[in-house]
SEFI-348405 format. One record per residue (C-alpha): z, y, x; residue number from 0. Coordinates in Angstrom, 2 decimals, padded with zeros to 5 digits, always signed. Last residue first. Layout:
BEGIN
w|v|u|resi
Z|Y|X|NUM
...
% end
This chain:
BEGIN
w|v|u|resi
+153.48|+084.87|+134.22|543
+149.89|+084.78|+135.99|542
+149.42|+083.44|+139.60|541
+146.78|+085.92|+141.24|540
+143.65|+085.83|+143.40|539
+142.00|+089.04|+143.69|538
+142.91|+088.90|+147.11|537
+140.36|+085.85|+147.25|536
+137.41|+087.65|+146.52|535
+138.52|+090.75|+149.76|534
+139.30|+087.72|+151.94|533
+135.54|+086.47|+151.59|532
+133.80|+089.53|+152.56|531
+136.31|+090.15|+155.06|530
+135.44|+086.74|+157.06|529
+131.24|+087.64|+156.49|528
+130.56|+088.65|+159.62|527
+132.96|+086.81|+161.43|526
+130.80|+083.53|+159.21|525
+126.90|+084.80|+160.50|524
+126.82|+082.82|+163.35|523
+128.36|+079.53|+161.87|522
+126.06|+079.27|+159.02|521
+127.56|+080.18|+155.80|520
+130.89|+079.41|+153.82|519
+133.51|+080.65|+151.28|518
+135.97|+077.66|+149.62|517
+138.66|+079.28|+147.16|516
+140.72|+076.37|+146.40|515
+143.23|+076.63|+143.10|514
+145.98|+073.86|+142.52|513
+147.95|+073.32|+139.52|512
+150.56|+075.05|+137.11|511
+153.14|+073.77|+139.06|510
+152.44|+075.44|+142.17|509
+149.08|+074.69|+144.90|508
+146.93|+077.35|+146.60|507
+144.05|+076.78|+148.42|506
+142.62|+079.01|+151.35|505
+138.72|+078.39|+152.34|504
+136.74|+079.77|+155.43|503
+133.70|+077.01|+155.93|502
+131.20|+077.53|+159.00|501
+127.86|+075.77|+159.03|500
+125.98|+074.91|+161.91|499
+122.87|+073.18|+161.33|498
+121.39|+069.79|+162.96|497
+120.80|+067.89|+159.70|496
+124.04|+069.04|+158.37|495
+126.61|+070.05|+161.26|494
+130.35|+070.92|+160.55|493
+133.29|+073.50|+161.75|492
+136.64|+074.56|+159.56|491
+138.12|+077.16|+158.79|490
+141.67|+077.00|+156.87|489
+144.14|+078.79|+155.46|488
+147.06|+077.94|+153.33|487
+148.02|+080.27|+150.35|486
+151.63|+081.77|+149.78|485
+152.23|+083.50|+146.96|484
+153.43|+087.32|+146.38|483
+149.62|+088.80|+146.12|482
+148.02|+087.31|+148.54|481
+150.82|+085.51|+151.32|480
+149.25|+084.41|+154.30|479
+149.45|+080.00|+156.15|478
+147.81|+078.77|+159.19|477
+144.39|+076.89|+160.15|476
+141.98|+077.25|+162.46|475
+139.06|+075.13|+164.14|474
+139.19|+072.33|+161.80|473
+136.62|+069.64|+162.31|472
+134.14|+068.27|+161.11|471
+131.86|+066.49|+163.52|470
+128.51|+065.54|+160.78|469
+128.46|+066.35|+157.21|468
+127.36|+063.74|+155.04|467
+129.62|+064.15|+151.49|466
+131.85|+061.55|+152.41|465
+132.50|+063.93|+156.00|464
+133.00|+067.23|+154.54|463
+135.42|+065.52|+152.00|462
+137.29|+063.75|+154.39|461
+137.85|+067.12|+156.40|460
+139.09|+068.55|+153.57|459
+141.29|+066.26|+152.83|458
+143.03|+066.29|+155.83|457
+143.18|+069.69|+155.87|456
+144.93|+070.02|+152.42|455
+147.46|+067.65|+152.70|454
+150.12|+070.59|+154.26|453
+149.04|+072.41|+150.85|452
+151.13|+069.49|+148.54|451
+149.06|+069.10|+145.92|450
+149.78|+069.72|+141.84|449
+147.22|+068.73|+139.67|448
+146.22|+070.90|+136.96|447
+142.59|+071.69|+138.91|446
+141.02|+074.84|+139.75|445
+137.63|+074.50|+142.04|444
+136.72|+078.10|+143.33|443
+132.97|+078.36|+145.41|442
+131.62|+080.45|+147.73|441
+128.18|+081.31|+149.47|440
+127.44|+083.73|+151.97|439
+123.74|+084.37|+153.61|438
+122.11|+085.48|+149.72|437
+122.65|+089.20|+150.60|436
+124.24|+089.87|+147.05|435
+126.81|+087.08|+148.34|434
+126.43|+084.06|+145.61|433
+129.53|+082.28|+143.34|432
+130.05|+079.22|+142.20|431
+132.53|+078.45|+139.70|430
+134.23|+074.39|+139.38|429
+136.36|+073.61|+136.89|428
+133.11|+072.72|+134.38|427
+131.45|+070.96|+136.74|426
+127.97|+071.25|+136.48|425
+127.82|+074.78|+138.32|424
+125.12|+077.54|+137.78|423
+125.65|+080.24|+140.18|422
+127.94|+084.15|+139.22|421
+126.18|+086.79|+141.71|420
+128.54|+088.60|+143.92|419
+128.56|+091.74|+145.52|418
+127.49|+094.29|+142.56|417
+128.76|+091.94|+140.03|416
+132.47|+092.62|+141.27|415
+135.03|+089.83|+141.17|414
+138.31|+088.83|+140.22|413
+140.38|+085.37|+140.47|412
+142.67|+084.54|+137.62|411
+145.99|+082.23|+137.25|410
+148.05|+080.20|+134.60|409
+144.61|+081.03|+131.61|408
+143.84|+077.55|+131.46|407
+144.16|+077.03|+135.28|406
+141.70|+079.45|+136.16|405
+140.21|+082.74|+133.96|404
+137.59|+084.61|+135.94|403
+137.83|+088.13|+135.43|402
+134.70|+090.98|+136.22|401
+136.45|+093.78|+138.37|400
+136.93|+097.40|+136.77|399
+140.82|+096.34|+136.11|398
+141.36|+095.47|+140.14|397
+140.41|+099.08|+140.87|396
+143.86|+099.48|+143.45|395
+142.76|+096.23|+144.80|394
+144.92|+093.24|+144.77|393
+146.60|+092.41|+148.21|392
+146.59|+089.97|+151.05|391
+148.99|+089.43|+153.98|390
+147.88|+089.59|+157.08|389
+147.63|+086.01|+158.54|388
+150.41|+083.68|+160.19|387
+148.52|+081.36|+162.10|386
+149.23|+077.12|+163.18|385
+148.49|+076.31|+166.59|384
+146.06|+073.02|+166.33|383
+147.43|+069.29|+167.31|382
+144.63|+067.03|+166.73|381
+145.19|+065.03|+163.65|380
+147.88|+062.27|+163.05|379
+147.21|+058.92|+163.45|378
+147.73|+057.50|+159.66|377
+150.86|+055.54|+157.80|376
+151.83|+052.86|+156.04|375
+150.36|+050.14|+157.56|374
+147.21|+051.24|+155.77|373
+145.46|+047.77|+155.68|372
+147.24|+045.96|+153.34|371
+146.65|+049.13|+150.84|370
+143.20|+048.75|+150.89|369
+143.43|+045.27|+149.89|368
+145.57|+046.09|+146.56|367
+143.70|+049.48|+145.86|366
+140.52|+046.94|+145.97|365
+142.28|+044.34|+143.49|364
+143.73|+047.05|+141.40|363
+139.93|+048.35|+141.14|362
+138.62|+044.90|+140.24|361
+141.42|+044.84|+137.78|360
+140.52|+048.43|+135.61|359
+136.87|+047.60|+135.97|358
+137.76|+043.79|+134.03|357
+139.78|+046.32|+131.54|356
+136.96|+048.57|+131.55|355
+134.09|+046.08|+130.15|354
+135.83|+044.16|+128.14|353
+136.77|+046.98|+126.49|352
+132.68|+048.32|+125.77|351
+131.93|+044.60|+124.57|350
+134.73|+045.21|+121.59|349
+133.54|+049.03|+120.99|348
+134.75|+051.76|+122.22|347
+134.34|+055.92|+121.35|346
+136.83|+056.29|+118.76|345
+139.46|+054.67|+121.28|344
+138.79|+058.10|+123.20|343
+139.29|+056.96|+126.98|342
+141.92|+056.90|+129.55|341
+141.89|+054.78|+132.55|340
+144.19|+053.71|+135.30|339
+144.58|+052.01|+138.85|338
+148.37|+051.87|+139.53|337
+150.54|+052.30|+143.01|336
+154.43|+051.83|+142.45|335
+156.46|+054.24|+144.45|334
+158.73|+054.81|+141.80|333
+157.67|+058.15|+141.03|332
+153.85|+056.25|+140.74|331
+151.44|+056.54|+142.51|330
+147.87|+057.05|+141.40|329
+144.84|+055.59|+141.80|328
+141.89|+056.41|+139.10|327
+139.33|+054.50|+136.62|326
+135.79|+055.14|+135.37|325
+133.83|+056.00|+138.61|324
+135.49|+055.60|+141.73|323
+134.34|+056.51|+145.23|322
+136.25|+059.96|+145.01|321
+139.60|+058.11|+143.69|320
+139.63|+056.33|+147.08|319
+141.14|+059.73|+148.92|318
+144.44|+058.81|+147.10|317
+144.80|+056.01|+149.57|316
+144.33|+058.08|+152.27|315
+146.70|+060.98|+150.97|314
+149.30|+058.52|+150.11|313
+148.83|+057.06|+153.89|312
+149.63|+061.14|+155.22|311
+152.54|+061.20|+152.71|310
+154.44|+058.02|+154.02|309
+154.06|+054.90|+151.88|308
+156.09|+052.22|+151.08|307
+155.27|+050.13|+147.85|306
+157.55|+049.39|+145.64|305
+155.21|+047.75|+143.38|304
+151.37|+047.14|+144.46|303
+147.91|+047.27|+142.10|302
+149.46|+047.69|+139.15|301
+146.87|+047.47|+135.78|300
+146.23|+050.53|+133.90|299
+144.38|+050.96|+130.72|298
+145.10|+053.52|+128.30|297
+143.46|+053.72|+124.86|296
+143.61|+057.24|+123.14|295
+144.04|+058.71|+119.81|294
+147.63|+058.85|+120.44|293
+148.42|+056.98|+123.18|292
+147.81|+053.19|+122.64|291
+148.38|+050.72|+124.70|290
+146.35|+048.22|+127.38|289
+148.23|+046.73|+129.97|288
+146.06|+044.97|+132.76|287
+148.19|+042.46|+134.97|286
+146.84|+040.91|+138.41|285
+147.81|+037.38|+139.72|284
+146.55|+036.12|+142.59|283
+146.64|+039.72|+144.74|282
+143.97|+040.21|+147.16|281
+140.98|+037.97|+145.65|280
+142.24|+038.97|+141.86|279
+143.11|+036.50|+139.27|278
+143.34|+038.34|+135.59|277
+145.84|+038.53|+132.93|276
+145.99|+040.34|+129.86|275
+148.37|+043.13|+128.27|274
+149.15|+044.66|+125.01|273
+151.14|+047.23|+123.58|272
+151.42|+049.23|+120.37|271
+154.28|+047.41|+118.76|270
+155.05|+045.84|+121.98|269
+154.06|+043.25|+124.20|268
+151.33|+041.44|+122.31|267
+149.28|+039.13|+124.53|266
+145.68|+039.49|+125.34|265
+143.31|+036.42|+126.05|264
+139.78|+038.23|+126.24|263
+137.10|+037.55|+124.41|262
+136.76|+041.39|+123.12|261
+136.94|+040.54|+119.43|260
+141.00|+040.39|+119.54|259
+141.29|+043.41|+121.50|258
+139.00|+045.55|+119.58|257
+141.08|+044.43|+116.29|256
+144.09|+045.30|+117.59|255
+142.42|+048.76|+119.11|254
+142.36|+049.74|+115.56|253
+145.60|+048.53|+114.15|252
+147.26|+050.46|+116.88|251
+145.36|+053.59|+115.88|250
+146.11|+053.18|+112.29|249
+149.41|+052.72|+113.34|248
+149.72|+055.44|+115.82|247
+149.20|+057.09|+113.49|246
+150.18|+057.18|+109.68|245
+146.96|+056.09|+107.51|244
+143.41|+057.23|+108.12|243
+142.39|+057.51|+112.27|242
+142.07|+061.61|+113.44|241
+145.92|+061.56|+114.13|240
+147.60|+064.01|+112.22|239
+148.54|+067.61|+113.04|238
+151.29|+069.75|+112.17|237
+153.57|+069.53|+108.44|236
+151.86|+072.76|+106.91|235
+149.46|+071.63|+104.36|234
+149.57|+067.93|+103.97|233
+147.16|+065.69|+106.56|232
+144.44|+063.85|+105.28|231
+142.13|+066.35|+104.30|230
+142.62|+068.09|+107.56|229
+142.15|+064.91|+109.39|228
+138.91|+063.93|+107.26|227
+137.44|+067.25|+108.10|226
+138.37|+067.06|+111.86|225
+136.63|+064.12|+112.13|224
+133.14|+065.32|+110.42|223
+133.89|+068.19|+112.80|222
+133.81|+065.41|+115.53|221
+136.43|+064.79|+118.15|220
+138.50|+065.06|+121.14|219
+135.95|+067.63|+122.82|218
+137.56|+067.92|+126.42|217
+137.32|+072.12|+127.90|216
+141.58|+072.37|+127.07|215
+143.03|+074.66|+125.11|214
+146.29|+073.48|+123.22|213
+149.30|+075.10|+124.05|212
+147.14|+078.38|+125.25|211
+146.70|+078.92|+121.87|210
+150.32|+079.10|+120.97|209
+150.38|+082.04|+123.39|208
+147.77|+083.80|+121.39|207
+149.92|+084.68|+118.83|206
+148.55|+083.97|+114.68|205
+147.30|+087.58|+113.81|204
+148.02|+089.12|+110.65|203
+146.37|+091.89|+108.44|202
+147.46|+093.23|+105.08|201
+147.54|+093.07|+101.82|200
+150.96|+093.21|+100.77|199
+152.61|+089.18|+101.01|198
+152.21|+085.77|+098.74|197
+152.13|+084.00|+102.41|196
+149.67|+082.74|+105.18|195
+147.05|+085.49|+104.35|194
+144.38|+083.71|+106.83|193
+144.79|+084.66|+110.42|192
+143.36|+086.76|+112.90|191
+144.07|+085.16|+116.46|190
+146.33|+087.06|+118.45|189
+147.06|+088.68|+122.06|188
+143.79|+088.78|+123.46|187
+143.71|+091.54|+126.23|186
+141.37|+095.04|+125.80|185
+143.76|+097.15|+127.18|184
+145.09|+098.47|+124.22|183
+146.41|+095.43|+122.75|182
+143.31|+093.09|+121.13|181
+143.43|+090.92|+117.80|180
+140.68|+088.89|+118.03|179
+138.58|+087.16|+115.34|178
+139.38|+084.13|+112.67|177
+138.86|+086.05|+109.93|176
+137.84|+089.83|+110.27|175
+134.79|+089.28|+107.86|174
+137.15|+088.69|+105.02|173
+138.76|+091.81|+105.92|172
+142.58|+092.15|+105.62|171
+144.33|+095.43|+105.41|170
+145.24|+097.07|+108.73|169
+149.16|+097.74|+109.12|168
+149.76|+094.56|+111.34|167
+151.89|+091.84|+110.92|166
+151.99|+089.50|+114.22|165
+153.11|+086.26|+113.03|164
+155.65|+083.81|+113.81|163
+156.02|+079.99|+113.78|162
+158.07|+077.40|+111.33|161
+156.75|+078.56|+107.97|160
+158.49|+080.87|+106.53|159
+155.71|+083.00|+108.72|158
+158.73|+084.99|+111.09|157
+157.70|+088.55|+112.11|156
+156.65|+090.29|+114.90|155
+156.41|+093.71|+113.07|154
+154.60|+096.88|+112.62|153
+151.56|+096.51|+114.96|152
+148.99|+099.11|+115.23|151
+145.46|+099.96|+113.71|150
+141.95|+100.06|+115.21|149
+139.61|+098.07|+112.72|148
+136.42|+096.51|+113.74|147
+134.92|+094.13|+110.81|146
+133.79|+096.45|+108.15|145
+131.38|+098.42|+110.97|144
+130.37|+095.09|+112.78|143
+129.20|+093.48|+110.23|142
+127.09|+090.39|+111.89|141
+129.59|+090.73|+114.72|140
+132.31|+089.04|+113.11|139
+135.75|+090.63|+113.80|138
+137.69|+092.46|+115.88|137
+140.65|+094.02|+115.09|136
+141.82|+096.70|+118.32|135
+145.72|+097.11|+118.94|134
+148.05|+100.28|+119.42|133
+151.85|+098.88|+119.71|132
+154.29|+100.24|+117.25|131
+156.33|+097.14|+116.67|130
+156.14|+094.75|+120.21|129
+153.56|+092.03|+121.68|128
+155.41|+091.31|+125.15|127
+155.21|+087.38|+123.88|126
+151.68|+087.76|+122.83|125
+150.76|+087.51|+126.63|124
+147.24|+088.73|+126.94|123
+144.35|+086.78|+127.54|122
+141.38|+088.01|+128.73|121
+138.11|+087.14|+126.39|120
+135.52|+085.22|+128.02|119
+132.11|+086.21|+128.56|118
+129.40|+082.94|+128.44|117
+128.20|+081.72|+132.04|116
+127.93|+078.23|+130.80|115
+127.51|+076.77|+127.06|114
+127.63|+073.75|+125.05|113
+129.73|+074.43|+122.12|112
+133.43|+073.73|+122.41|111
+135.98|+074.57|+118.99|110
+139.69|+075.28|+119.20|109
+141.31|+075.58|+115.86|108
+144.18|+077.57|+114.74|107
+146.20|+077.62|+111.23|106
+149.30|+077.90|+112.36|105
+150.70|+074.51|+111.10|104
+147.03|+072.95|+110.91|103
+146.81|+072.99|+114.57|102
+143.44|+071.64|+116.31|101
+142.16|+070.47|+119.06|100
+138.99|+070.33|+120.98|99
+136.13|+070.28|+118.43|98
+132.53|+069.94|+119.27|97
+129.90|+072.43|+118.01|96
+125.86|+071.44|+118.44|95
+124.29|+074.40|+116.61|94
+124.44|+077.22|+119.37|93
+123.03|+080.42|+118.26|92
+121.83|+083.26|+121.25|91
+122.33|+086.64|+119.69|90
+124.27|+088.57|+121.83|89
+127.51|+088.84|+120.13|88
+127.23|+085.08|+120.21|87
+126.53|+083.00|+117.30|86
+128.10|+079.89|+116.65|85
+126.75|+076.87|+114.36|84
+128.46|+074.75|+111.49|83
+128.15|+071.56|+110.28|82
+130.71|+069.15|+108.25|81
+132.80|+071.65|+107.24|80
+136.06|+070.84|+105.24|79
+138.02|+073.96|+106.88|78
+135.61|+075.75|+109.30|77
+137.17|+078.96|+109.01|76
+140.47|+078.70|+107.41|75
+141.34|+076.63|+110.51|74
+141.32|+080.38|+112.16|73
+139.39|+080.56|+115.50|72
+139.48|+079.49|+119.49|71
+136.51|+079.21|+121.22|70
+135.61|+077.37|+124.42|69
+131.96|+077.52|+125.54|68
+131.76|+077.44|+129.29|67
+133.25|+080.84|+130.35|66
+136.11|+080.54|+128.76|65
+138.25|+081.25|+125.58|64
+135.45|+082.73|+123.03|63
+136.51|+083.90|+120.09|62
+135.64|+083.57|+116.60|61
+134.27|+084.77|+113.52|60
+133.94|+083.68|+109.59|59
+130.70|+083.02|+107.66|58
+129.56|+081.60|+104.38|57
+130.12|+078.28|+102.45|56
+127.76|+075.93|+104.60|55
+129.27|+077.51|+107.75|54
+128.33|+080.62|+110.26|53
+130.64|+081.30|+113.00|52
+129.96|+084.79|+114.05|51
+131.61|+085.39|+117.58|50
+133.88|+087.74|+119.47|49
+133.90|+088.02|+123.32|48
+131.30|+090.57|+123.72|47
+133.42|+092.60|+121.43|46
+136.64|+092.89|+122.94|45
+135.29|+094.68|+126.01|44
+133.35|+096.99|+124.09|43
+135.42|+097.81|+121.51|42
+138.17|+098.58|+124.17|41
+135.96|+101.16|+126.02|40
+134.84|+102.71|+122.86|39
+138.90|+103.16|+121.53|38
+139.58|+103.76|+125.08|37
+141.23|+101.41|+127.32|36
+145.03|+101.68|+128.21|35
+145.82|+102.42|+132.26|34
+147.34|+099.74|+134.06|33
+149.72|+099.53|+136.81|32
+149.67|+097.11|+140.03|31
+150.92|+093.81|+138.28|30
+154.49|+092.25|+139.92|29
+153.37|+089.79|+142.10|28
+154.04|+086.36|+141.07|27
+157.52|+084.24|+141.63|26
+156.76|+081.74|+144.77|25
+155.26|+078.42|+143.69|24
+156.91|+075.21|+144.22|23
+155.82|+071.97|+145.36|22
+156.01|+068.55|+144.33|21
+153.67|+065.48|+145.66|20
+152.05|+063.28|+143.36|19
+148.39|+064.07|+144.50|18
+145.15|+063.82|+143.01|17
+141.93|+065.67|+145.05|16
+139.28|+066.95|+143.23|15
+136.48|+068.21|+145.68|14
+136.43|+071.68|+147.40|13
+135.01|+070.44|+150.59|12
+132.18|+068.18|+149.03|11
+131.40|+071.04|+146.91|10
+130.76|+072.74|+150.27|9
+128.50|+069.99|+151.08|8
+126.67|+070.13|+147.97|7
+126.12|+074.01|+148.22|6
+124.16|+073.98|+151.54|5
+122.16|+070.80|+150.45|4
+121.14|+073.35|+147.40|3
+120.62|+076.61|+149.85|2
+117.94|+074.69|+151.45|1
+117.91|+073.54|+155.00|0
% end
């Protein structure tokens, strides 16, 4: 069997899984102690993470967020560009730039390019950022002696404007703008800002932490876009929608016209509402509301009000959103169960509507018949004794470790390139990793979906089996704490085309989402490999 079919099924085991189940994390470990890079040390951390953005009108810099092309600059920047391209500190130039979000208030844009495998910045917390602290400018790397400056904080200060902003004692560089502003070991804690006031001279950093507010990997629109929103939108008052005129109206006006080309009967419920009947083969009558959210048109139709479900038929029914394309189950806190969409109303046309409202109603139709047959609950699984494991914690070295950010910065996994070797993964929460042997494989899927851990089995074991492995089965299971929270366990057993394979995952699930750390081989070689896989995953932490 080749090591691709050996990846797919243990993407099978690690795949999404929506959930509307609470849970709460334990308080995170405190951090083993840190020692402050040095001035070369910090450079060259800092520095692989910086990048030139080059525009019709010159060139500013940027930073990269995560591994797959997410970087965070001033607005100053790219301001009224149409086109643009990124350079990386190590020369590759990517031409096809997306933007994510943006925040004309502070002055911060996040951009995506197309990327994988690219060296993220770590982020610091900006909120610990005090007077007197050392920190590391870093700027374009096309002038890299005008655009590193080591300096230190003298205030957090307020802008007059309705955020704060790091003052530093470094004057301002024009090749400095929109780069990193680093504390002394080598974390992110600001985003070098244009001169915001009538102020000396000198440096400022916008704080990270109101970066983290709006990073996401989704490209909500065009440059082109984000020109005409900029232009639109008065200095200072937050941003606009990307649609002329006051949104939502301009949005609602939009998807007004869409509805009334689409050939579709919709009535007007709202100001921004609409809805439009179908006849299912379950349920007679089926509704599909469509509104507007922003710069977004939801579609969701109910497939079954009140109904009553125990947590093992939720699970099933949730299972259904693996088979499903363009719309997803979810229940509701009232117990209702809806099939949903989202989707950029830039991107539709009148045909393209049509289109997902009738998928929207065929899906609340299946939900509908699905759920007749559930009864409401499931057998349960063979009984196995459940294990209390040693507890698991970070290595003394954990700062020498290569980071992987999870969760949009809420939680990190470590590893070290001598044992591991980073895989190509299409998913872009998905990272796939490679035992410098080449017997061991594992993979971490991160998701902002919170699941209760006691579903986790059962999923697992549904996933192993959609994705064609043959008498899955858990063989042990149990619960450890790594690093102050508490992780489930599992192994599990499968077959593929008359091979043993062995799985050894533990997931995590709090607020901020749900982590799985998935390591597997064939079943003879897995005790070999057990500590191999416990020593990734006690790099696992939850960040403050």
């Amino acid at each position: 069997m080749s090591r691709r079919h050996v990846a797919a099924i243990a993407f099978a085991l690690v795949a999404p899984v929506l959930a509307s189940a609470a849970q709460s994390a334990r308080p995170p470990a405190t951090p083993p102690a840190r020692t402050p890079l040095s001035k070369s040390d910090l450079t060259a951390r800092a520095g692989s993470s910086v990048v030139t953005i080059h525009t019709s009108s010159g060139h500013g810099a940027g930073v990269i967020l995560d591994s797959t092309g997410l970087v965070v600059t001033s607005l100053q920047v790219v301001r009224g560009q149409t086109g643009l391209s990124i350079r990386l500190a190590n020369g590759d130039v990517y031409d096809d730039v997306g933007v994510v979000d943006v925040d004309e208030r502070r002055d911060l844009v996040l951009l995506k390019i197309k990327a994988f495998g690219l060296a993220p910045a770590t982020l610091g917390d900006s909120e610990k950022v005090a007077a007197g602290q050392r920190v590391m400018l870093v700027g374009s790397p096309q002038a890299p002696d005008a655009a590193i400056a080591e300096t230190s904080i003298k205030e957090v200060r307020r802008s007059g404007q309705g955020y704060r902003l790091i003052q530093t004692a470094a004057a301002t560089s024009a090749n400095r703008l929109g780069g990193g502003m680093f504390n002394e070991f080598g974390e992110l804690v600001g985003v070098i800002a244009a001169r915001p006031d009538g102020g000396a001279d000198l440096t400022a950093g916008i704080p990270v932490n109101y970066a983290r507010g709006l990073a996401s990997t989704t490209v909500r629109m065009t440059l082109e876009e984000l020109a005409i929103k900029v232009a639109n939108s008065p200095s200072g008052q937050g941003p606009r929608s990307i649609y002329a005129g006051t949104p939502p109206t301009a949005a609602g006006a939009r998807l007004q016209a869409l509805l009334a080309a689409s050939k579709i009967a919709w009535t007007r419920t709202s100001e921004y509402e609409w809805k439009a009947t179908y006849k299912g083969v379950k349920v007679p009558e089926l509704t599909v509301e469509a509104r507007v959210a922003d710069t977004l048109l939801v579609l969701e139709c109910v497939a079954k009000e009140n109904a009553t479900l125990d947590d093992a038929a939720k699970g099933q029914l949730l299972q259904m959103n693996y088979g499903m394309d363009l719309v997803k189950v979810a229940v509701r806190f009232d117990d209702s169960v809806v099939v949903m969409m989202e989707i950029e109303l830039r991107l539709l046309d009148a045909p393209g509507l049509v289109r997902l409202a009738d998928e929207v109603a065929r899906e609340a139709d299946r939900v509908a018949t699905a759920l007749a047959g559930l009864g409401g609950s499931a057998p349960p699984p063979p009984s196995i004794k459940e294990e209390t494991a040693p507890d698991l914690s970070a290595p003394a070295d954990l700062q020498r470790l290569t980071r992987v950010e999870l969760l949009q910065g809420r939680a990190e996994v470590r590893f070290d390139r001598l044992m591991w070797r980073p895989q190509v993964s299409s998913e872009p929460t998905t990272s796939s990793f490679q035992h410098h042997t080449g017997d061991l494989h594992l993979q971490i899927l991160s998701e902002r979906l919170e699941v209760p851990l006691a579903n986790m089995a059962d999923v697992a074991l549904a996933n192993m089996t959609n994705g064609g492995a043959q008498n899955a089965k858990v063989v042990r299971r149990g619960y450890r704490n790594v690093n102050g929270q508490r992780m489930l366990f599992l192994e599990l057993e499968s077959t593929m085309t008359g091979v043993a394979f062995s799985f050894y995952g533990h997931y995590w699930s709090g607020p901020s989402g749900t982590v799985q750390i998935v390591g597997f081989a064939g079943r003879s070689l897995i005790g070999e490999y057990r500590g191999a896989i416990e020593s990734f995953v006690s790099t696992f932490q939850v960040l403050k």
